[in-house]
C-alpha positions in Angstrom: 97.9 128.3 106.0 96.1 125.2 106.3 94.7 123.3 103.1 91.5 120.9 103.3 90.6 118.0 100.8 87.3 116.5 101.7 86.1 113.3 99.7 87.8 110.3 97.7 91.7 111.2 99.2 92.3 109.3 95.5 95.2 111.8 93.7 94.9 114.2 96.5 98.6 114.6 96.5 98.4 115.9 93.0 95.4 117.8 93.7 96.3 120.0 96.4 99.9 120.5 94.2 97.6 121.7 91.5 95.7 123.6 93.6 98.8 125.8 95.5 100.6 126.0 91.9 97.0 127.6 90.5 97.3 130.0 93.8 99.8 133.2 92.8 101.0 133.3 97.0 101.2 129.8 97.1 103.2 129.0 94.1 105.2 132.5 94.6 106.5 130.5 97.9 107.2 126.8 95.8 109.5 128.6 93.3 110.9 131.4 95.4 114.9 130.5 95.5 115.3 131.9 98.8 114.0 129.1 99.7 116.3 126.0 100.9 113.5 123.6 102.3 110.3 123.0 102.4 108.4 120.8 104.8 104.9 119.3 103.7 102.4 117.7 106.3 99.3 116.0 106.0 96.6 114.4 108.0 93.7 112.2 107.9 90.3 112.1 109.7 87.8 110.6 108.5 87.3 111.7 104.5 89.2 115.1 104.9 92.4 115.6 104.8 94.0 118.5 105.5 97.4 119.6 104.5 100.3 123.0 105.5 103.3 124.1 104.1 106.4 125.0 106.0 109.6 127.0 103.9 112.5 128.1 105.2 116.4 127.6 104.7 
């Protein structure tokens, strides 16, 4: 699952957190304890950024 911020990438970070804790599957995976790690990446082009989410232990 692939998120997408298009715009000012101003509070982005922050944005997109709000948006996968507003999500029920996303923040169902953020506070699931089986969970050890999670791995967060994010790219640039141009005005969109786009950003995944990788958990696992």
């Amino acid at each position: 699952n692939i998120g997408k911020a298009a715009g000012n990438p101003d509070g982005t970070a922050n944005t997109i957190f709000g948006m996968w804790m507003n999500s029920s599957g996303h923040k169902a995976n953020i506070l699931n304890t089986s969970y050890g790690k999670i791995g967060i990446g994010a790219v640039q082009t141009g005005s969109t950024t786009y950003f995944t989410q990788v958990f696992t232990n």
